[in-house]
C-alpha positions in Angstrom: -12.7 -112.5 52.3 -9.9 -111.5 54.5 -8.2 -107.9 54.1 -5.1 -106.7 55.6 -6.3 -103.4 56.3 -9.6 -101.4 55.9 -8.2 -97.9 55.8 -8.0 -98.1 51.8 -11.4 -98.9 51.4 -13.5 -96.2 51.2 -17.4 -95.6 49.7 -18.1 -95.8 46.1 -21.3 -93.2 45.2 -23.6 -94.5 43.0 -23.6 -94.1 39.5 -25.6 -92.1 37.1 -27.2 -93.8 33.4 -26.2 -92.6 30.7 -28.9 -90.6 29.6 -28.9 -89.1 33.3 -24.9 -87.5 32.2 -25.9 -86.7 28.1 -25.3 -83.5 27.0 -25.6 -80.8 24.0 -22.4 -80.4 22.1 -20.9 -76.9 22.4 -21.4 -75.1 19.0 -19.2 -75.0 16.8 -18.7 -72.2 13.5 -15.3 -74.0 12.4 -16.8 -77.0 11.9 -19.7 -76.0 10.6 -17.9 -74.1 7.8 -15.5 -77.1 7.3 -18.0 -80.1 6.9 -20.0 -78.1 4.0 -16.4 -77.3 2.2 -16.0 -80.7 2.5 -19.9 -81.1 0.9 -18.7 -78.8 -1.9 -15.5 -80.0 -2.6 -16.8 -83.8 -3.2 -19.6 -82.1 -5.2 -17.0 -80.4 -7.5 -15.5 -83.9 -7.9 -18.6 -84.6 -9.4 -18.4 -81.9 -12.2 -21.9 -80.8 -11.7 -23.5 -78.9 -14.6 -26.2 -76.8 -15.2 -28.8 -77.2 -18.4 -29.2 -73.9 -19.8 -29.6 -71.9 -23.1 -26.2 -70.3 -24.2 -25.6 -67.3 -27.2 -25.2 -69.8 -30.2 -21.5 -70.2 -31.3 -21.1 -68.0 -34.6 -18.4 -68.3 -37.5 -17.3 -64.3 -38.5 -15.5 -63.2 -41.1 -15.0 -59.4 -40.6 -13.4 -57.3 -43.3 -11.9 -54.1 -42.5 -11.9 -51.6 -45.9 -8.4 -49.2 -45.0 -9.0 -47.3 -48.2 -7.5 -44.0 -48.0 -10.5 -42.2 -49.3 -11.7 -43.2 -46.0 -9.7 -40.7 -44.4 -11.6 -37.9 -45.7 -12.7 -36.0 -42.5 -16.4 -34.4 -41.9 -17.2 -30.9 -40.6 -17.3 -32.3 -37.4 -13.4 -33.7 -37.4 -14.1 -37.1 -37.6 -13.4 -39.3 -40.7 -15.2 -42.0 -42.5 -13.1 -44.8 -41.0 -14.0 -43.7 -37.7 -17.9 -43.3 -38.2 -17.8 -47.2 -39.7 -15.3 -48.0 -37.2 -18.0 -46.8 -34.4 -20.4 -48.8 -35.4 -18.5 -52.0 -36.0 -16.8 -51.7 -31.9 -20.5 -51.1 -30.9 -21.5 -54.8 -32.6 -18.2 -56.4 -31.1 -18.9 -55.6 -28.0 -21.5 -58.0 -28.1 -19.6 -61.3 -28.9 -18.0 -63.4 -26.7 -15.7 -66.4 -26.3 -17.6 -68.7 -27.9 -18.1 -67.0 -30.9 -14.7 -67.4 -33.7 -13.9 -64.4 -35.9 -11.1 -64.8 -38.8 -10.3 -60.6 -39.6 -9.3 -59.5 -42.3 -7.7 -55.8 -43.3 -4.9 -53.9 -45.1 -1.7 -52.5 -43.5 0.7 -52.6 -46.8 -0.2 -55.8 -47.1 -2.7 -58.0 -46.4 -3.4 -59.2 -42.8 -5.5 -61.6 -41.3 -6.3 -62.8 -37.7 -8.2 -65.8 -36.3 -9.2 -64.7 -32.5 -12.4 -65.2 -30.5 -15.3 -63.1 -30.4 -14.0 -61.3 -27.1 -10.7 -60.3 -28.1 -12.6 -58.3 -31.9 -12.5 -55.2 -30.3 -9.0 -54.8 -28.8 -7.7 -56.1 -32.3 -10.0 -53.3 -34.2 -8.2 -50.7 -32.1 -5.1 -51.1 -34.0 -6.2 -51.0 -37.1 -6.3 -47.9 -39.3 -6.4 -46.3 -43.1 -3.5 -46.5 -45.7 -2.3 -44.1 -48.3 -3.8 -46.2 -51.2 -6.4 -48.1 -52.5 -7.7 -51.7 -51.3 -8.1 -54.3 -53.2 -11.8 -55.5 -51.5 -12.9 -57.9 -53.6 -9.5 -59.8 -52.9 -10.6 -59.9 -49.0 -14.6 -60.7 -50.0 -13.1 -63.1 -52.1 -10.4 -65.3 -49.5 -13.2 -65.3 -47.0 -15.1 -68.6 -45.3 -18.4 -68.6 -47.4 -20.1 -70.2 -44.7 -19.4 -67.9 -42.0 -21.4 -64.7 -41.6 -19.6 -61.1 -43.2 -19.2 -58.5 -41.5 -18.3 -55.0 -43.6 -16.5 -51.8 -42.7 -16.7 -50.1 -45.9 -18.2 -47.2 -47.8 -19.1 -49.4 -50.4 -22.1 -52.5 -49.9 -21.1 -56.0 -49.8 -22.3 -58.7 -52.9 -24.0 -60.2 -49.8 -27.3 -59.2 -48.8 -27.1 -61.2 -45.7 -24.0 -59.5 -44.4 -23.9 -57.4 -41.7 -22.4 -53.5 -43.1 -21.2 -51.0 -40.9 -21.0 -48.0 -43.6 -18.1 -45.2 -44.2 -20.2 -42.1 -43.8 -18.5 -39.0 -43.8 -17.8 -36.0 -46.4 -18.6 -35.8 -49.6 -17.1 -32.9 -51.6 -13.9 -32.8 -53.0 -11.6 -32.3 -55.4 -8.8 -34.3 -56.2 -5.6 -35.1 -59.1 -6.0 -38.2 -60.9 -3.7 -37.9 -63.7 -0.5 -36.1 -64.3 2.0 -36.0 -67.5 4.9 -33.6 -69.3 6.0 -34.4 -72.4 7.7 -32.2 -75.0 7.6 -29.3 -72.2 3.6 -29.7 -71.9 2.1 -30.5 -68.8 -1.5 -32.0 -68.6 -3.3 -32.1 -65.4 -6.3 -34.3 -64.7 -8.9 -33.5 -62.1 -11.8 -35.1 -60.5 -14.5 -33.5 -58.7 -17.5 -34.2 -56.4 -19.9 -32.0 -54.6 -21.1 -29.4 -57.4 -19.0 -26.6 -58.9 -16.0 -24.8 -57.2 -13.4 -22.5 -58.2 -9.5 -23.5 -56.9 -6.6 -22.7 -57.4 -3.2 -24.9 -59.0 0.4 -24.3 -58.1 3.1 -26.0 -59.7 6.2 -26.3 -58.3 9.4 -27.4 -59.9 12.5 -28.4 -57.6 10.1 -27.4 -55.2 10.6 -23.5 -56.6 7.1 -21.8 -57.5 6.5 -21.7 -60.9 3.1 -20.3 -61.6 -0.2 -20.9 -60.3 -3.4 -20.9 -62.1 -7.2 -20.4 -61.4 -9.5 -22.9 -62.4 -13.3 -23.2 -62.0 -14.2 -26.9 -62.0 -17.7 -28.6 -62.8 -18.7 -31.8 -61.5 -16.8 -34.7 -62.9 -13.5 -35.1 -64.7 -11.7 -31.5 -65.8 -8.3 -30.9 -67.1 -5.6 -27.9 -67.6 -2.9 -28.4 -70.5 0.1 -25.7 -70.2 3.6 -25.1 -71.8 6.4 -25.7 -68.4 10.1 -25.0 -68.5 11.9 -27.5 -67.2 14.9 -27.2 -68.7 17.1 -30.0 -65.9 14.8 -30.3 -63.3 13.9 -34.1 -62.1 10.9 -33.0 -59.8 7.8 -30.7 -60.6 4.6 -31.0 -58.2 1.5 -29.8 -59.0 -0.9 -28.6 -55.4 -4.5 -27.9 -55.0 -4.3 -24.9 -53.2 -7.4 -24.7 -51.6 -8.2 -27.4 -48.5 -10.7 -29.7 -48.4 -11.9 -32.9 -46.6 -9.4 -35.3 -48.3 -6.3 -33.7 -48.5 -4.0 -36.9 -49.8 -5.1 -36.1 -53.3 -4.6 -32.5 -53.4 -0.6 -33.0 -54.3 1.0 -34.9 -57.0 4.9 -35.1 -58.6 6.8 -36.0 -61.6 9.6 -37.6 -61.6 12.1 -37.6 -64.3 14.7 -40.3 -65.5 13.6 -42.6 -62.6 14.6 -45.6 -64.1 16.0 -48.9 -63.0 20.1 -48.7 -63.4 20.0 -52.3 -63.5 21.2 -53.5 -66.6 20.7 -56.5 -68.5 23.7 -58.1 -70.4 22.3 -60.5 -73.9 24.5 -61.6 -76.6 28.1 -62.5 -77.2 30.4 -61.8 -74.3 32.9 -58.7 -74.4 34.9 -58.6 -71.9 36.0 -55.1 -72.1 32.5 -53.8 -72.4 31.0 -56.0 -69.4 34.2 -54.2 -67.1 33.0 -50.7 -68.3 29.4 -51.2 -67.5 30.2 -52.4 -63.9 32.5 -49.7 -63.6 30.0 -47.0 -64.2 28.8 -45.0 -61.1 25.4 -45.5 -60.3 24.6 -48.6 -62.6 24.4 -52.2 -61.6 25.0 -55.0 -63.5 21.5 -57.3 -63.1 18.2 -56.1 -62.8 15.6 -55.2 -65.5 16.2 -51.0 -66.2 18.4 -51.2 -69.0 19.3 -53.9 -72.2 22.5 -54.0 -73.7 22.4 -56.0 -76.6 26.0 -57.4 -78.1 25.0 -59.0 -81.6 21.9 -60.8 -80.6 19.0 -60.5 -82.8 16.0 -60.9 -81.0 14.1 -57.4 -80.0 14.0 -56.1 -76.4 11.4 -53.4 -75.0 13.3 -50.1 -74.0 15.5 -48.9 -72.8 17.7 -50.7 -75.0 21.2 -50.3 -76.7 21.9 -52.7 -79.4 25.7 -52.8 -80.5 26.5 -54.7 -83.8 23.0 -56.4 -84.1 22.9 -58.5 -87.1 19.3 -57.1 -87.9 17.8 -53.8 -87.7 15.9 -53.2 -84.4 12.4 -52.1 -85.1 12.2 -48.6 -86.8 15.3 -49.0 -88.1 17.2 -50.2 -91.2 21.0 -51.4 -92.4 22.9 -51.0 -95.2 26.0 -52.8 -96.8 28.7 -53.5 -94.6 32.1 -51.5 -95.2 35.3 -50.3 -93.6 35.2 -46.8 -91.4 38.4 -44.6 -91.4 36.9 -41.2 -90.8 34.7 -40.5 -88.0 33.3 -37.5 -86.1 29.6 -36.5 -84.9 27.3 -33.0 -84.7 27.9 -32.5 -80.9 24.9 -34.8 -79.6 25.1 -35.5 -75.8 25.4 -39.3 -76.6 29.0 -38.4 -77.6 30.4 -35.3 -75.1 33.8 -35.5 -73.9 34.1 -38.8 -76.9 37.6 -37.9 -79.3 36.6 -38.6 -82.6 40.6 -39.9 -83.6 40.2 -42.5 -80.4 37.1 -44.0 -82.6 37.6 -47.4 -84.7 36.1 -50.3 -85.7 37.0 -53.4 -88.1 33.6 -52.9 -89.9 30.7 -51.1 -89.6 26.8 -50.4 -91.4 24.9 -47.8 -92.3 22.1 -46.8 -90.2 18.7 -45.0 -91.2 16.0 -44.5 -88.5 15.6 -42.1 -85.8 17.9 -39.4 -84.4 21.4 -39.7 -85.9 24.6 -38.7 -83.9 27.6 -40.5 -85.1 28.8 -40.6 -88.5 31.7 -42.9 -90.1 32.8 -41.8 -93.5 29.9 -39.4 -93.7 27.5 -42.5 -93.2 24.7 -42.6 -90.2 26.6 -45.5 -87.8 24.9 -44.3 -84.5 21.3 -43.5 -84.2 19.1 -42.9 -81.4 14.8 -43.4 -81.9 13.1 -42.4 -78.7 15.5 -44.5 -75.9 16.4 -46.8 -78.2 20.6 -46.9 -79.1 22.0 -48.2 -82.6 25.5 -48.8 -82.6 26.0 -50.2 -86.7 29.6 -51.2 -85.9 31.9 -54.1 -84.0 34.1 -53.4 -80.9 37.4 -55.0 -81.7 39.1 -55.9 -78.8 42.1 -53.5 -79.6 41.1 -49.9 -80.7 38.3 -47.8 -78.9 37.5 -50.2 -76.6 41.1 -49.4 -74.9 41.2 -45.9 -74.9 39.4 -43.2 -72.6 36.6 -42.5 -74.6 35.1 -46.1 -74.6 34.0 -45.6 -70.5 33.1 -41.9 -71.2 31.0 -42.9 -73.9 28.9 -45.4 -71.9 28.6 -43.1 -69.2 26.8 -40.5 -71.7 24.4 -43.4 -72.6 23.3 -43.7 -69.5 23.0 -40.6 -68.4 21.3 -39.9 -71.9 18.6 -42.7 -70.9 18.0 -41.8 -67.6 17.3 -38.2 -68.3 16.1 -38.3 -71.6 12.2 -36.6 -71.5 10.8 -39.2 -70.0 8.7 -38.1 -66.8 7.1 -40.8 -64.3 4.8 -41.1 -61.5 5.0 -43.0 -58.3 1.9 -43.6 -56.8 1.7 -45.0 -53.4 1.3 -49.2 -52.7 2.5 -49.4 -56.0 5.7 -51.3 -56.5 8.3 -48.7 -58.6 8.8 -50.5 -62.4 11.6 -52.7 -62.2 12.0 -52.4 -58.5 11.2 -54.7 -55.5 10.8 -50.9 -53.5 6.9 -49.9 -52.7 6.3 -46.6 -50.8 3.0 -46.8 -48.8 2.7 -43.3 -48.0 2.4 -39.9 -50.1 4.6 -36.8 -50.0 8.1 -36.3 -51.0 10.9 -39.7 -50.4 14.6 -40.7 -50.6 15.2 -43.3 -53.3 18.5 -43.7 -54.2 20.0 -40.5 -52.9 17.2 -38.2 -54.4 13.9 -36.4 -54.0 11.3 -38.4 -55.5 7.4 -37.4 -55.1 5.1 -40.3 -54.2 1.4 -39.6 -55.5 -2.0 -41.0 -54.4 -4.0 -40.3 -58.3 -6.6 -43.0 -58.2 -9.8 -41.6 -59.3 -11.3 -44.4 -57.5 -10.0 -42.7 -54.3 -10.9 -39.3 -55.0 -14.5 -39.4 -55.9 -16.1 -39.3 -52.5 -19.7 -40.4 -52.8 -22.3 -40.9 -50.1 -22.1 -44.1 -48.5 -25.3 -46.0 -48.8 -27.6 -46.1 -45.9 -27.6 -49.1 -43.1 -30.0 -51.5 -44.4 -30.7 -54.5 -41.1 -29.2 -57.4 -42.1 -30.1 -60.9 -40.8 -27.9 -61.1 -37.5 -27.5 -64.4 -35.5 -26.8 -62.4 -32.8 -29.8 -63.3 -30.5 -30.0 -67.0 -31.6 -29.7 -69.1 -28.4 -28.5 -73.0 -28.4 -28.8 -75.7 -25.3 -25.9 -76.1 -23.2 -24.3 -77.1 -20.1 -23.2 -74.8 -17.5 -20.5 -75.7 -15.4 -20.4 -75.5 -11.7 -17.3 -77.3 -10.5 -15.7 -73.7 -10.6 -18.2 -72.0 -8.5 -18.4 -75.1 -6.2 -14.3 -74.5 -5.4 -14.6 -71.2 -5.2 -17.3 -71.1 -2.4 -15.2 -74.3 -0.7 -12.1 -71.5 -0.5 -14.0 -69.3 1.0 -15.4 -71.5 3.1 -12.0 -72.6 4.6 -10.9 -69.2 4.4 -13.4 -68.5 7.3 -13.0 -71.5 9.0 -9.7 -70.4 10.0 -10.5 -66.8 10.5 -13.6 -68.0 12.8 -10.9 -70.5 14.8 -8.1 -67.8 15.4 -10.9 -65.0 16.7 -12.1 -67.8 19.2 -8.9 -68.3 20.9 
């Protein structure tokens, strides 16, 4: 071979094998910690599982009794509900998310709540006692007969397989079940558990002392009868003066001429008299307080007024028809501020039965019969229906049936007669401008007896089922990780 020039040749060494120049790769942490979050992520695409035994899923039906007895507080300051309540949180605490819990309680109303096992005792916390009785069997009743019970009350469940968490608490007491006044006599009922004791009763009217009385009551029912001036009062309450562990029954009102002033329009129409009863102050024209009958027949309960009925309401009776020129009255209230020369009517019958208070001719034509009204006489179009005394008139008869001696009670979660109003709690309310008491007197509520001892139930509660585990979550997690020190082991290395 023939080269130009030798000087860029030069002496090429030998080389070395291959397994002369091998060597150990340099360690490496980041990729150590890379490859297996690469192992575990492909795992966790795999959604591993784990075969295991798992707290068998459980159907509950819990029932929570808000009774107000079970306010009724112990020597130690604690009341029944929170002594059941105690015990129920304690058994809560042990579900979980598996488990499915439909709760059931009272607030005014009845509530219900379909949440998981986990989220029973947060939802307990809000719940607490009401002023009034619970219906219980209602809630025993509505629930899933397949699903376990579970009871807060101080009374046992009708199933011996439920699980009860019992009311304990106080119990002596004394309480007012039943209050009335009528014909100025005033009758109070109480009940008593817990052996003899001696009290005391102050009765209030217009919230102005009255009297007060001593009493020494036995065990069970006792009562106090006593004459009370009332004279125009609309409010007496009657106190137990002496405290005790459940004080919601130690107060209870009357109220007088609470009525519905709703009234209910039946018969022929009158023009004139359908403007004066919506033009009365105080009384609305619908509702189900007050009947004013314009020549129907048919009877209505009371209140009634019945003007020109063909037939005699019961406990009344007619006689023959005839023509009134003369009328005047003996000074009843049904006809105060009423001329007698603005009276007239076409034709008119006499009227026996009851109370009467207008007179035509010398003959009965008005009567009233406890708050029943008789008017035995037509309104003409022309005549008294036109003149001042015709408004005035219906005003009294109003006023007459509202505060005629008829005393009431409100007791508390019970809806007011004739009224879509309910007041949940006790003490003294505003209901249509006024002062009204609102009383607990439920006998069922005031006799406080010992709640019956915590008998073990069959629980599910340590039943176990087969499941599956799975680990796709924990895989990820440790993958993060992982990665997470990957990087912090490459930035340190720099």
């Amino acid at each position: 071979m023939v080269v130009g020039s030798l000087r860029l040749w030069k002496a090429i060494p030998e080389r070395a094998t291959s397994l002369e120049t091998a060597r150990r790769p340099r360690f490496s942490l980041s990729l150590l910690l890379q490859a297996l979050a690469i192992v575990l992520l492909t795992s966790a695409l795999a959604s591993p599982f784990l075969r295991t035994l798992l707290p068998a899923k459980r159907e509950i039906t819990v029932v929570v009794d808000t009774s107000a007895r079970l306010q009724a507080r112990g020597d130690r300051g604690g009341t029944r509900f929170e002594e059941g309540m105690r015990l129920l949180l304690r058994e809560a605490s042990r579900l979980t998310e598996r488990d499915s819990v439909t709760l059931l309680w009272d607030e005014g109303g009845v509530h219900s709540a379909t949440i998981t096992g986990a989220e029973l005792p947060s939802a307990l916390k809000g719940i607490s006692p009401i002023e009034s009785r619970v219906n219980l069997d209602l809630f025993l009743s509505a629930r899933d007969r397949e699903s376990e019970l579970w009871l807060l009350s101080d009374q046992l469940p009708p199933d011996k397989e439920a699980l009860f968490f019992p009311a304990t608490g106080p119990v002596s007491n004394t309480g007012i079940d039943l209050l009335s006044l009528d014909s100025g006599e005033l009758f109070v009922r109480l009940i008593r558990t817990g052996g003899a004791s001696d009290l005391t009763l102050e009765i209030l009217v217009e919230g102005v002392s009255s009297r007060t009385i001593p009493l020494r009551v036995k065990e069970g029912r006792n009562s106090w009868q006593g004459s009370l001036e009332v004279s125009e009062s609309h409010l007496v309450e009657v106190r137990i003066l002496e405290e005790d562990s459940f004080p919601l029954d130690n107060r209870a009102w009357l109220n007088r001429g609470l009525v519905d002033s709703g009234v209910r329009y039946f018969g022929r129409e009158h023009a004139l008299l359908l403007r004066v009863l919506q033009s009365i102050p105080g009384v609305v024209l619908g509702g189900v307080g007050y009947t004013v009958v314009y020549r129907e027949a048919r009877p209505f309960s009371n209140p009634a007024i019945y003007v020109d009925p063909p037939e005699a309401p019961k406990g009344f009776q007619f006689g023959s028809e005839f023509s009134p020129k003369r009328w005047h009255s003996d000074d009843h209230p049904l006809l105060e501020n009423v001329r007698m020369e603005e009276m007239g009517a076409s034709s008119a019958k006499p009227v026996t039965g009851g109370v009467p208070f207008l007179f035509a001719d010398g003959v009965c034509v008005g009567a009233v019969l406890g708050r029943t009204i008789v008017l035995g006489f037509d309104l003409p179009s022309s005549g008294w229906c036109t003149t001042p005394s015709f408004p005035i008139f219906w005003t009294n008869v109003f006023e007459f049936v509202r505060t005629s001696n008829v005393w009431n009670t409100i007791r508390a979660g019970v809806p007011i007669r004739g009224e879509d109003v309910v007041f949940q709690e006790v003490g003294e309310r505003t209901f249509r401008g006024r002062t009204v008491g609102v009383s607990l007197l439920d006998s069922h509520e005031s006799v406080l007896r010992r709640a019956p001892t915590l008998v073990p139930s069959k629980s599910s509660s340590g039943d176990m089922s087969a499941g599956q585990k799975p680990l796709s979550v924990y895989a990820s997690v440790i993958a993060l990780c992982l990665i997470i020190l990957s990087w912090w082991s490459d930035r340190s290395g720099r």
